[in-house]
N, C-alpha and C positions, 0 to 999 in steps of 0.2 A: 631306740629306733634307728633305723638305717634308712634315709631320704633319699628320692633318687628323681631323675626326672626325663625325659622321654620322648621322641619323637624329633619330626624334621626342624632345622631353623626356623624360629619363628612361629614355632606353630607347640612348642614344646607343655609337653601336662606331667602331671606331676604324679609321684608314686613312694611306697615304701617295697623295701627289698626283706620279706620274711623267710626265713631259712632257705635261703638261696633264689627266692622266684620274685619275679618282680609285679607289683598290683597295681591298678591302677587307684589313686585318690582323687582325681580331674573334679570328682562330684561334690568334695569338700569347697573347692570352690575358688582358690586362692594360690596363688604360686608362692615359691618359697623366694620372697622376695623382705624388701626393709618391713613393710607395711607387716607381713606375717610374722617374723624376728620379734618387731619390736609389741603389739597386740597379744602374746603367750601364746602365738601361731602352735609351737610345739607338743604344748601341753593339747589346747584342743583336737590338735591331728589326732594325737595318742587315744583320746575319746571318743572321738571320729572311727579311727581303725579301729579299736574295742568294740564300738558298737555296734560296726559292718564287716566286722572280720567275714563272716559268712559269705558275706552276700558281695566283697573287692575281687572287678575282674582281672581278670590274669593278663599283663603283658605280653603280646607276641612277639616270641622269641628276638624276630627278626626286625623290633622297632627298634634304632637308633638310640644310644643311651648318649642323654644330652649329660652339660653341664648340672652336678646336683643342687646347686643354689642358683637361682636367677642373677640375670649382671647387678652387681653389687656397685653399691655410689663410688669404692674406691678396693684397687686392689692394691695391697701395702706391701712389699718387699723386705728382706733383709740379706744383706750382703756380707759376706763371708765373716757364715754364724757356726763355723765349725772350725775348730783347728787346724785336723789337718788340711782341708781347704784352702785353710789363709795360706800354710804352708806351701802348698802345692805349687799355685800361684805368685808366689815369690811376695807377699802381701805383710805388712804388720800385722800382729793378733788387734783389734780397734779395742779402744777403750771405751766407747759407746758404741750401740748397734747402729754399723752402715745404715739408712733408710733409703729408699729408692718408690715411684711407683713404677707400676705396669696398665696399660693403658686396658679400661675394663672390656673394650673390642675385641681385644686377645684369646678372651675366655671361648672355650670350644667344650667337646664330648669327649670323652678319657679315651675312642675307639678312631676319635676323626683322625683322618690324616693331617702332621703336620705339613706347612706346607713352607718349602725355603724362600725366602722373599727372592724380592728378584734383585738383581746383582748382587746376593748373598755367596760369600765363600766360607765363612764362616759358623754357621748358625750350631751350636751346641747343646748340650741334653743339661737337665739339673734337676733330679730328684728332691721333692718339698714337699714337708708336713706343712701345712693350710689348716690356721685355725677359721671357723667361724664363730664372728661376734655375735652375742645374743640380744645385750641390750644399751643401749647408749652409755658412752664411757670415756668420762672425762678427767684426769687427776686423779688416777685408780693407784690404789696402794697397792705393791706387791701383793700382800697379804689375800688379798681380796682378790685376784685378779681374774684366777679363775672360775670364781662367779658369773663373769661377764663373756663367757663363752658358750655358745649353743651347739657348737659339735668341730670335727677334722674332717681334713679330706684328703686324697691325695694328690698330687701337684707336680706338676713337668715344667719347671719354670726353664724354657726354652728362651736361650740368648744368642744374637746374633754379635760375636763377638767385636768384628770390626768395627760394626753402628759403634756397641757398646765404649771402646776404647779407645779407639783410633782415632774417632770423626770429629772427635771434641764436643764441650756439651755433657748432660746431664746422661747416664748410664739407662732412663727411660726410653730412650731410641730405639737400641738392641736388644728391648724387653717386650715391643708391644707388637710387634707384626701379629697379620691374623692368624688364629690357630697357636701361637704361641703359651697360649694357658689353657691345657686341656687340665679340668675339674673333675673327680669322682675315680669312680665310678660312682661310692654315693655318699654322703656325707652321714658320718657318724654321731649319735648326739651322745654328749661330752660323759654321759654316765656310761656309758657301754667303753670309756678307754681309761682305763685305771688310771696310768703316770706315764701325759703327753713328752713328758723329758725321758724318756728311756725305752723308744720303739726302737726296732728295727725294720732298717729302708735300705731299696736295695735299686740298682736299675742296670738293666742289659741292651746293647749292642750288637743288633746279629748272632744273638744267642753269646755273648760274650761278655761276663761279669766287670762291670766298668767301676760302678759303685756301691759300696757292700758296709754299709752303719748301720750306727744307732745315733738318735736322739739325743742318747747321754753325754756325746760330743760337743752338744752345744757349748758356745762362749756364753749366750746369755737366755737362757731358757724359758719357757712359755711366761711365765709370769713377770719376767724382766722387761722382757717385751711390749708385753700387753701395756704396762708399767708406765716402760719410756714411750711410746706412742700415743700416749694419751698426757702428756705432758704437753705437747705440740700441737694435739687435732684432735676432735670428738670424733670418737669411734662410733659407725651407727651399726645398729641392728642388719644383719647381713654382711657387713665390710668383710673382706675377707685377709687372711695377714698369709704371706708366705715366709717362711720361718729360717732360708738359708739352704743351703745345699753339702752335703760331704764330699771329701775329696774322689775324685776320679772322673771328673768332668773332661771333656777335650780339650779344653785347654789348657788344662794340669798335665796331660801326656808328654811322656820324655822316650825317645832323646827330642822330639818333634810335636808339637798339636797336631790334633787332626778332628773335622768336622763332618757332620753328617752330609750325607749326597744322596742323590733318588733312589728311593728302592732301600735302603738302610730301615730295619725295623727296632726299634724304640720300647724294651716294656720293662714295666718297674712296679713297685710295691712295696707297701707298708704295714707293719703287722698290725693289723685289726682293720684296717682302711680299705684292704681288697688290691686289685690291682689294674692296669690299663695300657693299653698299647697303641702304639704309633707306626706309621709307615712313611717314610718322608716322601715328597713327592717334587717336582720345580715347580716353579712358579708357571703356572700358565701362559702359554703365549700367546702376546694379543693378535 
């Protein structure tokens, strides 16, 4: 199944995406939140749509496609989980996965604008396979690991570089402004992606290929992961992980970085996840 979800801030209902069209599920009754994760949420949807295939209304076009999983208790980061990345960056390859969060306020719609914080000069694009956790997970053996997964998504882990390194302090700064985690378009459940270690993801800048991977890149791949975070913190049903980024970020640019500014549009994709696009905007003035 392909889960997706819908509508204004706040006011969001819930849907599955069938061969391209989006349905509405609101009557199931339950957002894609821990409560549904962790209760075999999934499996009932699947009996739900089976039973109402017929009779699930259709989506209008023009409703807002939100975040596809509701705000999750934590959004988990991983920092530079790709070689040439680390490269790029001037960075050692790490010997354990960097961990970071992102503050779960960030989470937005794959379509919203992002928006530059304000006195941002900075603010950067990051292409991210987004697992979502299925069921609570604690001390998870490799082996095992993706057991404990309920689907991907795809993920714009937007960093405002200066927060992030400049300011001193925890790399969470330059990760959480609002609009910073646009989610989806809609989240995949884990049987519709053969082997989450070897997709292809890509993301552009004003129609200009910045970042152009695979998965297969990773230093320590889906199961490593799931592994080492759960050594440290019970993973709940819902959590969402962001898994790292490939080189071609703006601040990997030579001879110079350079950062997104108003009006700069944003779109990127994963094979099998779909795709989502941004248009950066300033920060409103008060």
């Amino acid at each position: 199944m392909k889960l997706i979800r819908f509508g204004q801030p706040g006011k969001e209902k819930t849907g599955v995406l069938i061969d391209g069209v989006r349905y509405d599920t609101s009557a199931f009754g339950e957002d894609y939140n821990e409560a549904f994760f962790e209760n075999n949420g999934l499996e009932r949807l699947k009996q739900f749509v089976n039973e109402q295939a017929a009779g699930l209304p259709a989506v209008d076009e023009n409703e807002r496609w939100a975040s596809c999983v509701a705000r999750p208790s934590k959004i988990i980061c991983i920092g530079l989980n790709y070689a040439l990345h680390a490269k790029e960056t001037n960075a050692p390859v790490p010997k354990e996965p960097v961990v970071f969060f992102k503050s779960t306020t960030a989470l937005c719609g794959p379509f919203d604008d992002v928006i530059i914080p304000k006195n941002s000069v900075k603010t950067d694009w990051e292409v991210e396979l987004a697992v979502v956790i299925g069921k609570k997970a604690s001390y998870v053996d490799e082996a095992a690991a993706l057991d404990y997964v309920a689907g991907y998504a795809l993920h714009n882990d937007y960093s405002e570089r200066e927060f992030q390194i400049e300011r001193g302090g925890q790399w969470v700064k330059g990760k959480s402004c609002d609009t910073f985690a646009p989610l989806g378009p809609f989240m995949a459940t884990s049987d519709e992606i053969a082997n989450p270690n070897d997709l292809k993801l890509w993301l552009k800048v004003n129609g200009t290929m910045m970042q152009d991977s695979t998965t297969s890149d990773f230093i320590f791949n889906i199961q490593q992961v799931i592994s080492h975070l759960s050594q440290f913190m019970t993973l709940l049903p819902g959590d969402v992980i962001s898994t790292g980024t490939p080189a071609g970020v703006g601040l990997g640019q030579k001879p110079e970085p350079w950062y997104l500014k108003p009006g700069d549009v944003v779109e990127l994709g994963i094979e099998g996840l779909g795709t989502s696009k941004q248009t950066a905007v300033a920060y409103p003035q008060q």
